[in-house]
DRENDO-1510 file (C-alpha; in Angstrom, 1 decimal, always signed):
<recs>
REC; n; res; u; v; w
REC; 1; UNK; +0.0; +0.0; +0.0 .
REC; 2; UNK; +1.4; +3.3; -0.9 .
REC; 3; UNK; +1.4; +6.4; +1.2 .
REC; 4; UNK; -0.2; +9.5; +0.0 .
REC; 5; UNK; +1.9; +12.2; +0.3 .
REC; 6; UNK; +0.7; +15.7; +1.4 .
REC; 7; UNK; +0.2; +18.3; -1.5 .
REC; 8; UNK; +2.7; +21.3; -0.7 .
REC; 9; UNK; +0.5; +24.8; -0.7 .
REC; 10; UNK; +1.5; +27.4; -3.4 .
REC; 11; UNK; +3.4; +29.3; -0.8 .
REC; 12; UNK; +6.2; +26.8; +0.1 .
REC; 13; UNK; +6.1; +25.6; -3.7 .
REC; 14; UNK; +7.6; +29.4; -4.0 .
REC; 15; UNK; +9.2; +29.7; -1.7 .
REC; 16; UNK; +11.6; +26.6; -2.1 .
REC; 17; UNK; +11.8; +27.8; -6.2 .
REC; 18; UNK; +13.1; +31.1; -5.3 .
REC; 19; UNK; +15.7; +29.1; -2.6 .
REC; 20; UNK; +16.7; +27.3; -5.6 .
REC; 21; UNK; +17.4; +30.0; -8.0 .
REC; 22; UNK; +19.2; +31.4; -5.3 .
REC; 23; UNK; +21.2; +28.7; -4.5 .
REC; 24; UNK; +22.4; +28.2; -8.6 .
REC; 25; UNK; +23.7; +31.7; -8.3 .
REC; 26; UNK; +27.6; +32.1; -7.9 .
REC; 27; UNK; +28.5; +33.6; -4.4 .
REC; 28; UNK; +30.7; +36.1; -5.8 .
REC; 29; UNK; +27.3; +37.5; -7.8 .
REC; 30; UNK; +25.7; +38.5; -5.1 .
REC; 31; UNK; +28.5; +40.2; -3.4 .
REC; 32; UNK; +29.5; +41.7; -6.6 .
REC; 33; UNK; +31.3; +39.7; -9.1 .
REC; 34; UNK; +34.3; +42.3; -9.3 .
REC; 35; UNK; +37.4; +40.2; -10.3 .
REC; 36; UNK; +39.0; +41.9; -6.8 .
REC; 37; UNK; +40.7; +39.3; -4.9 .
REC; 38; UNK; +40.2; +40.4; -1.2 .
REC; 39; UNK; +41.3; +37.1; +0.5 .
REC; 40; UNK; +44.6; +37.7; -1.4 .
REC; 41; UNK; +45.1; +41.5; -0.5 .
REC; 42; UNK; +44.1; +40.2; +3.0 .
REC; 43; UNK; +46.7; +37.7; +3.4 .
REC; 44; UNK; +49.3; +40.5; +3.2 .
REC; 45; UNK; +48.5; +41.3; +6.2 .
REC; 46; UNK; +50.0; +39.7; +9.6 .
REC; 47; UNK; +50.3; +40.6; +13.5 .
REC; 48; UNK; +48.6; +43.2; +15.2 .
REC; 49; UNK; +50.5; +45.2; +17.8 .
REC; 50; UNK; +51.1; +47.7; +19.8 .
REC; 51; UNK; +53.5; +50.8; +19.3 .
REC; 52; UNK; +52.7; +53.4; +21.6 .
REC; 53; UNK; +50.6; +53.8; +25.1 .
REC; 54; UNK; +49.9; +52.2; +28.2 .
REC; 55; UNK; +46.3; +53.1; +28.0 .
REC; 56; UNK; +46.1; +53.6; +31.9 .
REC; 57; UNK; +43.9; +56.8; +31.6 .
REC; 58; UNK; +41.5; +57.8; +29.4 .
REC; 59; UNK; +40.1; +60.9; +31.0 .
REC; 60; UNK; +38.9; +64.2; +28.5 .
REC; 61; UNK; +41.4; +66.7; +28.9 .
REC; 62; UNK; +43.4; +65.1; +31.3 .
REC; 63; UNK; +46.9; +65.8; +30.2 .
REC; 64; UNK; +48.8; +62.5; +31.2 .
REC; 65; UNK; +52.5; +63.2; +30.5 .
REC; 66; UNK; +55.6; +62.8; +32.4 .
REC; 67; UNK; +58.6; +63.7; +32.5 .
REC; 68; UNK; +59.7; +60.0; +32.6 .
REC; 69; UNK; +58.4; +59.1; +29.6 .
REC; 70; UNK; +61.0; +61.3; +27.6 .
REC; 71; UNK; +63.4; +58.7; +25.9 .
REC; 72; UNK; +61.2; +56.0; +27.6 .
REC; 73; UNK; +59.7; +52.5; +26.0 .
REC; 74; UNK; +56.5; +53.9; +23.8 .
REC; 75; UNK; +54.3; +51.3; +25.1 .
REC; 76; UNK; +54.7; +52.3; +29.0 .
REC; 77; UNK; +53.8; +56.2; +28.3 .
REC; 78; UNK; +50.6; +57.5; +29.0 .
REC; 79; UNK; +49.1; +59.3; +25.8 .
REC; 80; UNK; +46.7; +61.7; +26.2 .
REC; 81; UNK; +43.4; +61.3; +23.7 .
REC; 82; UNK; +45.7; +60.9; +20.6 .
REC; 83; UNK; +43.6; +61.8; +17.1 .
REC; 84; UNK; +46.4; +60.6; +14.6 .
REC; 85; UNK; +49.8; +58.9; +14.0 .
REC; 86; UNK; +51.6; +59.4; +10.4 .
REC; 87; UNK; +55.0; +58.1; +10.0 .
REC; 88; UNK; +57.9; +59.8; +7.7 .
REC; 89; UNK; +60.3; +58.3; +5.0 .
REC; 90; UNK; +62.7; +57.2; +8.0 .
REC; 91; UNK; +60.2; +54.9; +9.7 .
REC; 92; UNK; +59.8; +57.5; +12.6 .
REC; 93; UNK; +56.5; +57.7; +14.2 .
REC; 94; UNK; +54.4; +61.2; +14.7 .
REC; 95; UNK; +51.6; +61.1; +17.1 .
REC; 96; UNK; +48.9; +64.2; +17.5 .
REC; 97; UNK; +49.0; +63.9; +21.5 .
REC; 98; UNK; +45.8; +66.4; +21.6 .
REC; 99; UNK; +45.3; +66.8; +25.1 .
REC; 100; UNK; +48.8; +66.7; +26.2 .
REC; 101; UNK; +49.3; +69.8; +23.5 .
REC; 102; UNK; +52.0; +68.2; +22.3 .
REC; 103; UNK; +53.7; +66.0; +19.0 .
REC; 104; UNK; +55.6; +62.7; +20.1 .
REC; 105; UNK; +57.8; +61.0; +18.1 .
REC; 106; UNK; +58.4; +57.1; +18.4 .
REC; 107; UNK; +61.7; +56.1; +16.7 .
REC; 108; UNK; +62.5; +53.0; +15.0 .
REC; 109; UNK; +63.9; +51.5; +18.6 .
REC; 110; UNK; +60.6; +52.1; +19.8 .
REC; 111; UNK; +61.2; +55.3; +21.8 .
REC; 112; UNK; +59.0; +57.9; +22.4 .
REC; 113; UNK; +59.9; +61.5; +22.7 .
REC; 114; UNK; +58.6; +64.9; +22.2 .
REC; 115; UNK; +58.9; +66.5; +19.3 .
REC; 116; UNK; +57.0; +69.5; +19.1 .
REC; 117; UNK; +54.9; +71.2; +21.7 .
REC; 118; UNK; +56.2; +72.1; +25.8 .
REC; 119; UNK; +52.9; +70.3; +27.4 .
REC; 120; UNK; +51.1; +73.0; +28.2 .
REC; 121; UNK; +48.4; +74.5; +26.4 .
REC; 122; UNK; +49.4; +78.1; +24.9 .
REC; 123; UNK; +50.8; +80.3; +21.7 .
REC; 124; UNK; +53.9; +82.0; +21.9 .
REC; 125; UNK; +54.9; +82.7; +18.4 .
REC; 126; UNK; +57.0; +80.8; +16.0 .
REC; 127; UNK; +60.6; +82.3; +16.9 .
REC; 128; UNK; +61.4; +78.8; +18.6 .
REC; 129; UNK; +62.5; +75.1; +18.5 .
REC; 130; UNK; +59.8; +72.6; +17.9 .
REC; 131; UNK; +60.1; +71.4; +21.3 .
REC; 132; UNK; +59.9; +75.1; +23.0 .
REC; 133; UNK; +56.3; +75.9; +20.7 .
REC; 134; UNK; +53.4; +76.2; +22.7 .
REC; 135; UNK; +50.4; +74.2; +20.5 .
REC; 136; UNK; +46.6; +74.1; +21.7 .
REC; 137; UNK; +45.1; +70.2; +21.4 .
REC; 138; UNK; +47.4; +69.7; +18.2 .
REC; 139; UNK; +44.1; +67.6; +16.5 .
REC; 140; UNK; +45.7; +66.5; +12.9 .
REC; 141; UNK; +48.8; +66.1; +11.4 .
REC; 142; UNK; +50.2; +65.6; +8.0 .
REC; 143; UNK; +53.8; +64.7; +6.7 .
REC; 144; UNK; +54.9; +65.7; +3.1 .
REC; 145; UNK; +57.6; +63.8; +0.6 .
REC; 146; UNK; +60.5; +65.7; +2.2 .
REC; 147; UNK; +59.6; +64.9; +5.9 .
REC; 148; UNK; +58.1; +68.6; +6.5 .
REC; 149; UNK; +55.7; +68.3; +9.2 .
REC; 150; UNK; +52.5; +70.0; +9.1 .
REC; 151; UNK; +50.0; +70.2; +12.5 .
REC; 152; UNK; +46.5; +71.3; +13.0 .
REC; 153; UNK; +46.9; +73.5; +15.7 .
REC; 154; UNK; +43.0; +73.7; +17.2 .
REC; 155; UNK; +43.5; +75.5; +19.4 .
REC; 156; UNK; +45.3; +78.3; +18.3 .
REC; 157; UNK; +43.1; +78.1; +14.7 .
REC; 158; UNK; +46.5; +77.6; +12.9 .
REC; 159; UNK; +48.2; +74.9; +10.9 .
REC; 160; UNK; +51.8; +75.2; +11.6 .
REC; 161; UNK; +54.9; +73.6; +9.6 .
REC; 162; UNK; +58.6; +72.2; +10.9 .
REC; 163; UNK; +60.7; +71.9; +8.1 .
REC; 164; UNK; +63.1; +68.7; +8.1 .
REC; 165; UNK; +65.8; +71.1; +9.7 .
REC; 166; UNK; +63.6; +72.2; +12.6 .
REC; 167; UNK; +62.3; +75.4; +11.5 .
REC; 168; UNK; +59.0; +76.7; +13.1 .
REC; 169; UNK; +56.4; +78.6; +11.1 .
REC; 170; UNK; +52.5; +79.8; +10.7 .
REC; 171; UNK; +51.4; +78.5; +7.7 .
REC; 172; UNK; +47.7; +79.8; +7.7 .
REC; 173; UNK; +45.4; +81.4; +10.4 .
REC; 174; UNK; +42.1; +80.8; +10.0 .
REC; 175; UNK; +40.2; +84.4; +11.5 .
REC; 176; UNK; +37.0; +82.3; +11.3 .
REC; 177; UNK; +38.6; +79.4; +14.0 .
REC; 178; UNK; +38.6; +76.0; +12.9 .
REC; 179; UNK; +36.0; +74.2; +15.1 .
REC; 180; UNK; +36.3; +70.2; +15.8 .
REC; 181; UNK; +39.3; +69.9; +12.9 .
REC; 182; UNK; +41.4; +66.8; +12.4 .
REC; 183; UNK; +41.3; +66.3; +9.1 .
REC; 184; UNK; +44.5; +67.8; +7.1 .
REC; 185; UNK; +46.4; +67.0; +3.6 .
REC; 186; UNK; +49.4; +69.1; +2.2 .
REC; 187; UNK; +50.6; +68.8; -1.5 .
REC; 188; UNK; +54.5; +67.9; -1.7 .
REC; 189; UNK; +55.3; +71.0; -3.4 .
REC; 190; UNK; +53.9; +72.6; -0.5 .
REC; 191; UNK; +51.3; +75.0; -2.4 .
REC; 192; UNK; +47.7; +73.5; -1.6 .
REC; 193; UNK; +46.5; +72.2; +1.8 .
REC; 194; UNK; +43.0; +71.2; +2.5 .
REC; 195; UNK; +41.8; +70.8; +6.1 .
REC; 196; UNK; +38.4; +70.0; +7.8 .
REC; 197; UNK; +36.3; +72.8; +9.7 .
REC; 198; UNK; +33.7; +71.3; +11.6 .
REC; 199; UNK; +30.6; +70.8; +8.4 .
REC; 200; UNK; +33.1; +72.8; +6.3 .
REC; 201; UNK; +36.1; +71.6; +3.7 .
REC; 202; UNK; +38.3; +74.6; +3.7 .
REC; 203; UNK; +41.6; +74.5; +1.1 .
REC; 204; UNK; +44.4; +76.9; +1.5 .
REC; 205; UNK; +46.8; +78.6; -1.5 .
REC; 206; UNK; +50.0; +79.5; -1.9 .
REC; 207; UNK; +49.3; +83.5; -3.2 .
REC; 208; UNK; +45.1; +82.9; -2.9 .
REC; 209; UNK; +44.6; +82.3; +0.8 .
REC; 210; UNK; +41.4; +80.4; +2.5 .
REC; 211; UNK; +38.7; +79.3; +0.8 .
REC; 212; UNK; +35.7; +76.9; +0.7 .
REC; 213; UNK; +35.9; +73.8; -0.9 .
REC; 214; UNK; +32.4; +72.2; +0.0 .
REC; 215; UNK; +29.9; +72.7; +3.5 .
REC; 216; UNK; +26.9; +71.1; +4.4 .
REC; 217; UNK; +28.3; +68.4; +6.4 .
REC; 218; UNK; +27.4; +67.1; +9.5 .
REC; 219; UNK; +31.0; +66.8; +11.5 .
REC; 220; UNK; +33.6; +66.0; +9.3 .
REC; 221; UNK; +36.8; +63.5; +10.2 .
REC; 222; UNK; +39.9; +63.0; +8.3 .
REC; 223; UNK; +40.5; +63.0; +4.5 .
REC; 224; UNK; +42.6; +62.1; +1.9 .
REC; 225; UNK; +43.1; +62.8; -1.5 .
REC; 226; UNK; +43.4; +60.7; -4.5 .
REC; 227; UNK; +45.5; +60.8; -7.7 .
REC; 228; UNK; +42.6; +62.8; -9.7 .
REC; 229; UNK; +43.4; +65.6; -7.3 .
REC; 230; UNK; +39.4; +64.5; -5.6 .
REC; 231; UNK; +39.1; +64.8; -1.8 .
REC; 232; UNK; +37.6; +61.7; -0.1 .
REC; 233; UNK; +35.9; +63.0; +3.4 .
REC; 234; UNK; +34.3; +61.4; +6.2 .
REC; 235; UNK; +31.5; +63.0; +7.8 .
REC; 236; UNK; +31.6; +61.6; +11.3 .
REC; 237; UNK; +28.3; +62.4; +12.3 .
REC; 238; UNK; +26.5; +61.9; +9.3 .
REC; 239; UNK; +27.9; +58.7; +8.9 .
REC; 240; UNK; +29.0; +58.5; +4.9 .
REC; 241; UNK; +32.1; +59.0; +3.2 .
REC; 242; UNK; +32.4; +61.6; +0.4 .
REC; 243; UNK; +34.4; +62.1; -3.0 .
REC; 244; UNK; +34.5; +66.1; -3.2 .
REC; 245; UNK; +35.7; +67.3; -7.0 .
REC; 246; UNK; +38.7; +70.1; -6.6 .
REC; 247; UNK; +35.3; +72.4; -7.8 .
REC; 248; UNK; +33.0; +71.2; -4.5 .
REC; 249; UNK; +30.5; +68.7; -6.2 .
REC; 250; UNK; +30.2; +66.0; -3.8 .
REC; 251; UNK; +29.0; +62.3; -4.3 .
REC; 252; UNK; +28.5; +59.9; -1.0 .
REC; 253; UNK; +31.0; +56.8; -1.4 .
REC; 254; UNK; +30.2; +55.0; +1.5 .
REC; 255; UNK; +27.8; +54.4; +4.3 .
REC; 256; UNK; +23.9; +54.7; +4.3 .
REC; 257; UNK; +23.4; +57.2; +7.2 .
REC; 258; UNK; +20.0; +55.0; +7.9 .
REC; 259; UNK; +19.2; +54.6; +11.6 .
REC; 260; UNK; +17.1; +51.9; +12.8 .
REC; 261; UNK; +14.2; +52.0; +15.5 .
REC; 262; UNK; +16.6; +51.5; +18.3 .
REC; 263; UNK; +18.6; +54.1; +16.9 .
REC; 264; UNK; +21.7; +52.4; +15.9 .
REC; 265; UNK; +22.9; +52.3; +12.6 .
REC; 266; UNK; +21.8; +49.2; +10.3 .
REC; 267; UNK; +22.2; +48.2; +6.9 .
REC; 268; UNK; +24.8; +46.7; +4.6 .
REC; 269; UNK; +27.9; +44.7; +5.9 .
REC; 270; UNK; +30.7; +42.6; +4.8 .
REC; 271; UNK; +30.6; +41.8; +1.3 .
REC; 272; UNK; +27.9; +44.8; +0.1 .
REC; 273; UNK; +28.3; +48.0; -1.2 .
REC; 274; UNK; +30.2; +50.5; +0.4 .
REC; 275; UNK; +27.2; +52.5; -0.2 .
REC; 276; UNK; +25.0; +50.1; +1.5 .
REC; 277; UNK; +26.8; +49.3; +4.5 .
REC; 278; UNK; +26.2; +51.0; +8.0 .
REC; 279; UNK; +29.3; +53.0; +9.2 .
REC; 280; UNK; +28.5; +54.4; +12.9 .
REC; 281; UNK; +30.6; +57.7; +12.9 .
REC; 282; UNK; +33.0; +56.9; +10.4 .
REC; 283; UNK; +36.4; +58.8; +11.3 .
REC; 284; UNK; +39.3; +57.6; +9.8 .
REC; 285; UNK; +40.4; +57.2; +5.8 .
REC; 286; UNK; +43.3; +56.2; +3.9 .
REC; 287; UNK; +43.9; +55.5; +0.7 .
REC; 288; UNK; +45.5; +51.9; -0.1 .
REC; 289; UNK; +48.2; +51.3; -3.2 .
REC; 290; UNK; +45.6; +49.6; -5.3 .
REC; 291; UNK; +42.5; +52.3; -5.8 .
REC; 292; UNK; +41.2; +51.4; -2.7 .
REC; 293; UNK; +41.1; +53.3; +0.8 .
REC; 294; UNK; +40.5; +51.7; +4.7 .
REC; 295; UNK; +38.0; +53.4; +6.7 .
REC; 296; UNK; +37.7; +53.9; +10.6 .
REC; 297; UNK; +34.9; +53.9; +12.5 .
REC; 298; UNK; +34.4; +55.4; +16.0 .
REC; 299; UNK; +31.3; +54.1; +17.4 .
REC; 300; UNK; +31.0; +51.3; +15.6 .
REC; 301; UNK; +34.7; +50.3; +16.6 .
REC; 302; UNK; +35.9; +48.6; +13.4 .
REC; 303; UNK; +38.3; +49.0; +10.4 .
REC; 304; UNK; +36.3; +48.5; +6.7 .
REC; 305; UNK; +38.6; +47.8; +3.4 .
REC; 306; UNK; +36.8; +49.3; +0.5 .
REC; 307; UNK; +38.0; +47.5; -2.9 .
REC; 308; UNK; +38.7; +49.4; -5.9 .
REC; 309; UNK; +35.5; +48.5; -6.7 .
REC; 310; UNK; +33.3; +49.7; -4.0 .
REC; 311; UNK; +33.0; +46.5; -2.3 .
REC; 312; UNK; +33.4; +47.0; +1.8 .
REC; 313; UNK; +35.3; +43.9; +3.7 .
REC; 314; UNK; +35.4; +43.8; +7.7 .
REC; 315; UNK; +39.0; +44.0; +7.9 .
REC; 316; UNK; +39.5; +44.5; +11.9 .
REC; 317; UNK; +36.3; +43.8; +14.3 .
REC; 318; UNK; +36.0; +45.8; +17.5 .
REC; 319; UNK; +33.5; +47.7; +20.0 .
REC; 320; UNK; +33.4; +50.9; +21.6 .
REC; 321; UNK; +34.1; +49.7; +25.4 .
REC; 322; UNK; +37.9; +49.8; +25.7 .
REC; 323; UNK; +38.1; +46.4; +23.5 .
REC; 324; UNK; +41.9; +46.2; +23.4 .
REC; 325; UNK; +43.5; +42.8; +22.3 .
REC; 326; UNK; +45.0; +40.4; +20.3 .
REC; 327; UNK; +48.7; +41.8; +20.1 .
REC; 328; UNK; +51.2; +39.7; +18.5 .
REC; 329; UNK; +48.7; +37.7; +17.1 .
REC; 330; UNK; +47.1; +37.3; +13.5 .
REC; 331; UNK; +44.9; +40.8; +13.0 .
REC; 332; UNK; +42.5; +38.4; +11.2 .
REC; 333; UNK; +42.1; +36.4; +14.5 .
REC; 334; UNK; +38.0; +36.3; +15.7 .
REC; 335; UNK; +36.9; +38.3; +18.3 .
REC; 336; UNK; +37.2; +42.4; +18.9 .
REC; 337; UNK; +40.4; +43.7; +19.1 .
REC; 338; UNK; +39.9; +47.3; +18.8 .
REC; 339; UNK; +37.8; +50.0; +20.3 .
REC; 340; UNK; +36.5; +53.8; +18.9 .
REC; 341; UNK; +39.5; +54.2; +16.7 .
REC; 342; UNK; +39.7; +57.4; +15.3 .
REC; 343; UNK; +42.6; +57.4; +12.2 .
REC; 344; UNK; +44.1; +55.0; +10.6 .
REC; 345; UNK; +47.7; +55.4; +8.2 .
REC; 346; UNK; +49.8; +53.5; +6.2 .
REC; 347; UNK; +53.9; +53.9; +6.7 .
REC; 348; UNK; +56.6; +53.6; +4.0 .
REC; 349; UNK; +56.6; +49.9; +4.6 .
REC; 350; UNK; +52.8; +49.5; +4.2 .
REC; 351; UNK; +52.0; +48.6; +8.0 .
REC; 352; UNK; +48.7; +50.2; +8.8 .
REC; 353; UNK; +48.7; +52.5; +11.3 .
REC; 354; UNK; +45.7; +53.0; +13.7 .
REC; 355; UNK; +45.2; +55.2; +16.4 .
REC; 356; UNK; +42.9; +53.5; +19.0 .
REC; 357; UNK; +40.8; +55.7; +21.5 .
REC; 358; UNK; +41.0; +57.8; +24.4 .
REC; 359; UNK; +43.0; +55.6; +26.5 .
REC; 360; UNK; +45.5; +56.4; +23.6 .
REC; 361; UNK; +47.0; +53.4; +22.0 .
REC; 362; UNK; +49.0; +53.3; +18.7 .
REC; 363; UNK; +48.4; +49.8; +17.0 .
REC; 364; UNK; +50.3; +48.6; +14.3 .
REC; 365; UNK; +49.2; +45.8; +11.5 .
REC; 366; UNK; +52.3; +44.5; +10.0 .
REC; 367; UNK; +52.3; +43.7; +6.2 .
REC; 368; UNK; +54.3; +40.9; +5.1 .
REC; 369; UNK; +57.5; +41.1; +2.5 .
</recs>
């Protein structure tokens, strides 16, 4: 006697088609078939560290330097809220120690010293050695061909320059103040700079002076710009990255900006469009040796690869509740390693660069040779 099997209702005949059709479709479709080979940029990629801070103290404006530290191991001084670390053609390491008013340089040994900036918070004129200039929360930094050293100096609504022989001087001074700036980029030949001013993208030059480039942001981050001549923005607070044209036309690159019920970001994720993908107060850009550019992102405490062709891949996981882990281990290892980073680099060798929240660490991922 044979059983009589049930009749499957319309719905599940459906449903189980579309499964099907979906199932018959090549993975790399649906991600975007873009002939980039991430898990082979990827595996360039090896240990995590850390460079610089002890991360003991992570109070706002709590200026946690000592004399100690001078000539001391990097990793056992206190940083204080450090927004950015840039290296130069030598392999020595600048750090934008904002609350500490102060630049620190880690050598090659691993030793940390001041370079620019006396600790205390103050203007007194360019007449003096980089260590003897007073700087006000130093929030960005930038480092040309020749090793000239440029600083956003907040506080003072400046953006100062040391030359490689130690000369001090005002580039520009900015009678409108620069407000929340961290963002800065300076041509090798010295003649264009373009900086962030709070919703504004302002660009200095040589014989025109200050003007603006683009507004109508929320809060803007740190920037980069490509070999077009384009500026590529993040807008920390409205949660997108922007391509700005040299003329101000903007176009959003990545992130969706969409909020969800609970009020957290939501969309996207590994593997979609960079458009698509949710990027909770996106901070930190730099662009990579093949078209494409990392990403930071505070709150949502991770660091995104976007491929050359607009794909986003979860390179580093993290939080935003002092998450710090994983050194001398595989950066690719599970689990979140990272917390509210806030700008990421890339040195002469191609190690990334990022500088990890208000504790103040300085991580490094090494790239294999």
């Amino acid at each position: 006697m044979h059983s009589i099997k049930p009749r499957r209702s319309l719905q599940t005949r459906l449903k189980q088609a579309v499964l099907t059709v979906i199932a018959s479709i090549p993975l790399c479709a649906v991600a975007g078939d873009t002939g980039f080979d991430y898990g082979a940029f990827a595996s360039q990629y090896s240990l995590l560290t850390t460079i610089a801070g002890a991360g003991e103290d992570g109070a706002k404006y709590h200026n946690n330097w000592q004399v100690e530290f001078e000539r001391g191991v990097a990793t056992k001084a206190e940083l204080s809220r450090p927004h950015h670390a840039i290296a130069d053609s030598k392999g020595n390491i600048y750090i934008a120690d904002k609350d500490a008013h102060a630049i620190r340089l880690v050598n090659a040994t691993g030793e940390i010293s001041t370079f620019m900036g006396t600790n205390k918070y103050g203007f007194n004129g360019d007449a003096h050695t980089p260590a003897n200039t007073q700087l006000a929360f130093p929030n960005g930094i930038w480092i040309t061909a020749d090793d000239t050293l440029y600083v956003l100096d907040l506080g003072n609504n400046r953006i100062r320059k040391v030359t490689p022989v130690g000369v001090v001087s005002t580039v520009l001074h900015d009678d409108d103040k620069i407000v929340s700036g961290r963002g800065l980029w300076v041509s090798d030949d010295h003649k264009t700079i373009y900086y962030a001013n709070h919703d504004k993208l302002k660009r200095w030059q040589q014989g025109v002076g200050i003007s603006i480039v683009a507004d109508g942001f929320v809060e803007l981050g740190n920037l980069a710009v490509d070999h077009n001549g384009d500026i590529l923005v993040t807008d920390r607070f409205g949660h997108r990255v922007y391509r700005v044209t040299p003329d101000g036309r903007k176009t959003v690159i990545a992130g969706n900006g969409k909020l969800a019920g609970n009020g957290k970001l939501s969309g996207g994720g590994d593997g979609h469009q960079a458009t698509d993908n949710a990027l909770n107060q996106v901070r930190g850009i730099w662009l990579a040796d093949n078209g494409g550019y990392f990403l930071v992102t505070h709150a949502g405490g991770q660091v995104w690869f976007v491929d050359p062709y607009g794909i986003i891949h979860l390179f580093i996981d993290g939080g935003s509740s002092d998450e710090h882990s994983g050194d001398n281990q595989s950066y690719a290892t599970l689990g979140k390693k990272i917390s509210e980073p806030r700008a990421i680099s890339i040195d002469q060798q191609g190690n990334l660069l990022i500088t990890e929240n208000d504790r103040g660490f300085i991580r490094k991922v090494v790239r294999k040779h």
